[in-house]
C-alpha positions in Angstrom: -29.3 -13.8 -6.1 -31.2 -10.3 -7.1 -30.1 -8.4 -10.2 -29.9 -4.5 -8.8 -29.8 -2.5 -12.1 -27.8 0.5 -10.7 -27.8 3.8 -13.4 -27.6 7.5 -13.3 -24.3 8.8 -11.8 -23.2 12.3 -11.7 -21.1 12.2 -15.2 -22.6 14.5 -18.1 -23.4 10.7 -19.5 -26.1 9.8 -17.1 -29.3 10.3 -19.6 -27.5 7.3 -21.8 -27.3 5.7 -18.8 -30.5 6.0 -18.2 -31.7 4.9 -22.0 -29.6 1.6 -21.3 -31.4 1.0 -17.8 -34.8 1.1 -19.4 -33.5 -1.7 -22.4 -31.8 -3.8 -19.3 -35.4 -3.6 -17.1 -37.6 -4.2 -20.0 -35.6 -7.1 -20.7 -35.4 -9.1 -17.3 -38.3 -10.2 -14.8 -38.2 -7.7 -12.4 -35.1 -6.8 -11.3 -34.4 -4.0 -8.7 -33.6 -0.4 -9.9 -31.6 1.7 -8.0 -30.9 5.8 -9.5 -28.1 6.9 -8.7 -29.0 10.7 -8.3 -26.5 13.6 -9.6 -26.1 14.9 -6.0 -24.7 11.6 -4.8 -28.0 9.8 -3.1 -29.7 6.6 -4.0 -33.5 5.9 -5.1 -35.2 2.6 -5.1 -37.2 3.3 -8.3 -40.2 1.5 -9.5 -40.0 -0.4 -12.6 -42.8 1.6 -14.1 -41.4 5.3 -13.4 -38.4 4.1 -14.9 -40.3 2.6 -18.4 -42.4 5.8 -19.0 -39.5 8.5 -18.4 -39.7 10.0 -22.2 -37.1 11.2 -24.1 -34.0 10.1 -21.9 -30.9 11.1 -24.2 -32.7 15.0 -23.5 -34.7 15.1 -20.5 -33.1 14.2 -16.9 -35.0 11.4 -15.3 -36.8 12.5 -12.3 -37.7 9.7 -9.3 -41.3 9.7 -7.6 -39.7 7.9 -4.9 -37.6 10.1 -2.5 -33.9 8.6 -1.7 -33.6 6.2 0.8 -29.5 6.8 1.4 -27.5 9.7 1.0 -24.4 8.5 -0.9 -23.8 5.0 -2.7 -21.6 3.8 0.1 -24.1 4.1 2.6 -26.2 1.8 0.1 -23.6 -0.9 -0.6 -22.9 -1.0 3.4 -26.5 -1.2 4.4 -28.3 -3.7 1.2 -31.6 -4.3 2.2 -31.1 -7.7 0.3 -29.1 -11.0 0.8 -26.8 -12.5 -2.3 -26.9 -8.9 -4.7 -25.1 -9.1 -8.4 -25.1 -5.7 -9.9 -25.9 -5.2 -13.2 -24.0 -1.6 -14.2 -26.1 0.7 -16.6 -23.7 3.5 -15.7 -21.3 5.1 -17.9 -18.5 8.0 -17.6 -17.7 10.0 -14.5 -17.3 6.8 -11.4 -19.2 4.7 -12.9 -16.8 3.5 -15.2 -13.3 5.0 -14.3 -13.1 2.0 -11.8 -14.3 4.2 -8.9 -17.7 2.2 -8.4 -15.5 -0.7 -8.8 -13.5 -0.6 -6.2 -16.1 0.2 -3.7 -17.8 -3.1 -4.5 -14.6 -5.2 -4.6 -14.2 -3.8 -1.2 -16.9 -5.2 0.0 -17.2 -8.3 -1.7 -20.0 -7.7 -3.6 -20.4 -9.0 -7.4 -20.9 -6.6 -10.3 -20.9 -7.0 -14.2 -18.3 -5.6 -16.3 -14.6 -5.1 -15.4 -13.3 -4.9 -12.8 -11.7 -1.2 -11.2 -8.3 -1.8 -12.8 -9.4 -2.6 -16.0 -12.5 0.2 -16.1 -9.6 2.7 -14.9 -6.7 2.0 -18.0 -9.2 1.9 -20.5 -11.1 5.0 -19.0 -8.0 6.9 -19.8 -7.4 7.3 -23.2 -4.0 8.1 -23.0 -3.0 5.3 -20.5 -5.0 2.9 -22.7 -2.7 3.7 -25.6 0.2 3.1 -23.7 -0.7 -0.2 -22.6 -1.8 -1.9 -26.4 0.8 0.3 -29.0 3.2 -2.7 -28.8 0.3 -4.5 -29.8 -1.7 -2.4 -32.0 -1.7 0.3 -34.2 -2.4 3.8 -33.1 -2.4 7.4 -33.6 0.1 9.8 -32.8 -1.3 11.4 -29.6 -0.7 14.3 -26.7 -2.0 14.5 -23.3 -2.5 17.6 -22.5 -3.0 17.5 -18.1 -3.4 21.2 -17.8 -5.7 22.9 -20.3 -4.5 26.3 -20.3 -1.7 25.2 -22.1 -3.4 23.6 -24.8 -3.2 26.7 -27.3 0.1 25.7 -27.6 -0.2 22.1 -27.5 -2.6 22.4 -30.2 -0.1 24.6 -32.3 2.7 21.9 -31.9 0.7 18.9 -33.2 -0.7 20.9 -36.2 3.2 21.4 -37.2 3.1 17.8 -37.6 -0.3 16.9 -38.7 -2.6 19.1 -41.0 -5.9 17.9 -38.9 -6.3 16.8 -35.0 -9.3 15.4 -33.0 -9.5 16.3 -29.1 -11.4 14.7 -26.8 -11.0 14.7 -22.9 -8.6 11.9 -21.5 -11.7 10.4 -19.8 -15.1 10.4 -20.8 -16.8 8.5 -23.7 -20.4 9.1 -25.8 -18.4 11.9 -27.7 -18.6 14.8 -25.1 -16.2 17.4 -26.3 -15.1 16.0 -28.8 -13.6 18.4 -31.6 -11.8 18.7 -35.0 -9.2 20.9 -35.5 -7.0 22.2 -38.9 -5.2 25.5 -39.8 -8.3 26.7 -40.9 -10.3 26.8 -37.7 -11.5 29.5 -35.6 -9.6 27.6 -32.6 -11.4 30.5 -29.5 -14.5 29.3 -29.1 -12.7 25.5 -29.0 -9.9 26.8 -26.4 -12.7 28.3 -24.2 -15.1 25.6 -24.4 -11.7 23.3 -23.3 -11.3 25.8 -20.3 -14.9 25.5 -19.2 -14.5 21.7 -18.7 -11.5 21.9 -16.8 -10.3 18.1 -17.4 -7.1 16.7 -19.2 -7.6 16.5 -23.0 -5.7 14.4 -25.2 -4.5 15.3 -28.9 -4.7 13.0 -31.7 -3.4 12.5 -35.1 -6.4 12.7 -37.5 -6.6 9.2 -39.1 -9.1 9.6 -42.4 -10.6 6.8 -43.5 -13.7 4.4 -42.3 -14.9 4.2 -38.9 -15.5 0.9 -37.3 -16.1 -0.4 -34.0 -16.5 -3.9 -32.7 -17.8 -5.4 -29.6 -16.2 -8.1 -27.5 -18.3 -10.7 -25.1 -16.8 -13.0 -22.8 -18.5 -16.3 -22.3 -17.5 -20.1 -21.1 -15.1 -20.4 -24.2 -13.8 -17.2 -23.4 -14.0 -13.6 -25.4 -15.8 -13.5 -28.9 -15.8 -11.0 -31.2 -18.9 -9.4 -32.2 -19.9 -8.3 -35.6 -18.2 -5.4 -37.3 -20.3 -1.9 -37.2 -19.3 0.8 -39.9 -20.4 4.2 -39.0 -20.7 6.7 -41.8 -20.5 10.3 -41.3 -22.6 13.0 -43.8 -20.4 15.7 -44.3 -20.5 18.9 -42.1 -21.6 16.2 -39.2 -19.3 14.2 -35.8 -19.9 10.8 -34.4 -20.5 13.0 -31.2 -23.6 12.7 -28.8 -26.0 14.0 -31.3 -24.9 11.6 -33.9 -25.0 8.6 -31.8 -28.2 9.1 -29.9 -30.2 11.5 -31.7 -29.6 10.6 -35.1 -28.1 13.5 -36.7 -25.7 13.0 -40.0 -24.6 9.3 -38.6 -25.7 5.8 -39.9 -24.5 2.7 -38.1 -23.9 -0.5 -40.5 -24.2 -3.7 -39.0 -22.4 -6.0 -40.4 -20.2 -3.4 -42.3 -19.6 -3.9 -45.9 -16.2 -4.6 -46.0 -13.9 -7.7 -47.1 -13.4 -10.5 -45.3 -9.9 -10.3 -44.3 -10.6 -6.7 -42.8 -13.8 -8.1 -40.8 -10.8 -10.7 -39.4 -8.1 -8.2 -38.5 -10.6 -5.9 -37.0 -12.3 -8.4 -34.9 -8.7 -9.8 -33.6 -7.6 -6.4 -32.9 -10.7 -6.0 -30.4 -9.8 -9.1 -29.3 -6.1 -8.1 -28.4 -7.2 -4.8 -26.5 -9.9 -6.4 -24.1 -7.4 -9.0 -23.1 -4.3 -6.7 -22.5 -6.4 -4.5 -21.0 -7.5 -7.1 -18.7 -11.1 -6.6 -19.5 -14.1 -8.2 -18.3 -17.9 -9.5 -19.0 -18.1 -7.1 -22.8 -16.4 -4.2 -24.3 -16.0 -1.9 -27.3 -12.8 -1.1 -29.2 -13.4 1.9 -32.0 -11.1 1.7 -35.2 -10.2 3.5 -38.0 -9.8 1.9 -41.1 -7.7 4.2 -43.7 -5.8 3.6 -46.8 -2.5 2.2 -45.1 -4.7 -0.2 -42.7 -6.3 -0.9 -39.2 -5.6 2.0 -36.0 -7.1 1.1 -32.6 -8.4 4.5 -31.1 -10.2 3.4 -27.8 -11.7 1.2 -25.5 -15.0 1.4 -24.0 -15.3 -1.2 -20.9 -19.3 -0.2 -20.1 -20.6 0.3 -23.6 -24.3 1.7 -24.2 -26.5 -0.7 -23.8 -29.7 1.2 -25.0 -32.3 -0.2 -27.8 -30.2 1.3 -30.3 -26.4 1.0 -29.2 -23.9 -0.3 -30.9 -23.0 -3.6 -28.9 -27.3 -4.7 -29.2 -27.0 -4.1 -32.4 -24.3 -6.4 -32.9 -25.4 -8.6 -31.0 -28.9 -9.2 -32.8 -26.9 -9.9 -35.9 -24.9 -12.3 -34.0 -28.3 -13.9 -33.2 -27.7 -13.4 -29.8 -30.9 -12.5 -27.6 -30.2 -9.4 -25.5 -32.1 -11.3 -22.4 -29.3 -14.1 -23.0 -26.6 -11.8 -23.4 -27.6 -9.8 -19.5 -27.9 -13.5 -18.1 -24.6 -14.4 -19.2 -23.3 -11.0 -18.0 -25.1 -11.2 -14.9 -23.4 -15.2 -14.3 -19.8 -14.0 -14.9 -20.5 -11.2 -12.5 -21.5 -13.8 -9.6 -18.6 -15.8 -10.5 -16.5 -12.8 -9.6 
């Protein structure tokens, strides 16, 4: 079968997506690469153009090649190739709100990660919640479908709680993410919410340490990764900057904490990918605060860049990324 390393996508998360393209070419013998271009159409891209693109958490990746097909349907209903398995690089937007998915369960044709029901409960925060509180522990939250009504949303949940964290309903890598208390100049938040013009979802501010733990599904079935702690300077987010440009964050891997809370936190990933029927790997983010464990969100298409979170873990599992793709890459043709 050929491995077609599909990235890019029109969600504001596309230059991660192209950072975790580069790792997933470097790392296999010659796969195809196809970019999926922010206006819709689909480039063949040579390995080489793809390597030397500098800088790709900043600069947009640009492909020498023109596009051979105008949308990503045409391209699935036309493969120049017999036997595909698509190995998804893609995060946010389609790419991982089970939209991509479903076009290639459709047509039959295997892909790594989960599948379009699983990508689409875990892609929405608040419909993620629903499905593991009688499972897990979580935060007070509020869904907030239209935004110019979130003044007033916001208002409500600060009677109850002296800080909040929004975030859209679905997106990941941190993109408008905010922290809010009675002290904050909440207009230049409200407007920046009314420019993106997507559902946001309130939270209870949980303080305490923030972990995250990947989960990889192999011929034994789902293993926990290693726990990551992620430490915050002050004044600084676990937002886009933090994560990939290395602003005010550090990621521990394995993080220093007792055994019994490396246990819980690896069974609470655990719980989430299977009730939210998960496939191939995921990503659940925790909180750890004084009173215990909260489960905050799942990822189902992780980053999978040289310096993500899930690599990481996996390297101190002793797990070779190269092995890691080929095991992705066998549960996908198995699909």
């Amino acid at each position: 079968m050929t491995v077609i390393v599909l990235f890019g996508g029109r969600s504001d998360e596309r230059h991660v997506s192209v950072a975790s393209a580069q790792n997933i070419v470097r790392s296999l013998d010659a796969p195809l690469a196809w970019f999926w271009a922010p206006s819709g159409a689909v480039h063949d891209v040579h390995r080489d153009d793809l390597l030397h693109h500098k800088n790709p958490f900043t600069n947009d990746f640009e492909p020498s090649r023109p596009a051979i097909w105008p949308d990503l349907e045409q391209a699935l209903d036309t493969l120049p190739v017999e036997h595909p398995v698509f190995l998804l690089a893609l995060h946010g937007g389609e790419g991982e709100d089970g939209g991509v998915q479903r076009l290639m369960e459709a047509r039959g044709i295997p892909f790594t990660g989960s599948g379009s029901a699983a990508s689409a409960a875990a892609f929405d925060k608040g419909r993620a919640k629903e499905i593991v509180e009688n499972h897990l522990r979580v935060a007070e939250s509020l869904v907030v479908d239209d935004v110019r009504a979130i003044d007033g949303s916001i208002a409500t949940m600060l009677k109850r709680h002296e800080k909040i964290v929004l975030k859209p309903v679905a997106g990941g890598s941190s993109r408008g993410l905010f922290f809010v208390d009675l002290t904050t100049d909440l207009a230049p938040i409200v407007a920046a919410i009314h420019a993106l013009k997507v559902p946001y979802i309130l939270e209870q501010f949980i303080a305490g340490r923030e972990l995250t733990v990947g989960v990889v599904d192999g011929e034994n079935g789902p293993r926990a990764l290693p726990v990551i702690e992620i430490e915050t300077d002050p004044g600084f987010a676990f937002d886009y900057e933090g994560k990939y440009l290395g602003k005010g964050t550090r990621e521990i891997c394995p993080a220093k904490i007792p055994d019994a809370i490396r246990d819980e936190a690896q069974q609470m990933a655990l719980v989430a990918h299977t009730v939210l029927g998960c496939e191939g790997y995921s990503r659940s983010d925790l909180i750890l605060a004084d009173d215990g464990l909260y489960f905050l969100e799942r990822n189902t298409l992780p980053g999978l860049t040289s310096s993500s979170l899930v690599p990481q873990q996996l390297r101190e599992a002793g797990v070779s990324f190269r092995d890691f793709l080929e095991e992705q890459i066998a549960i996908g043709r198995r699909r």
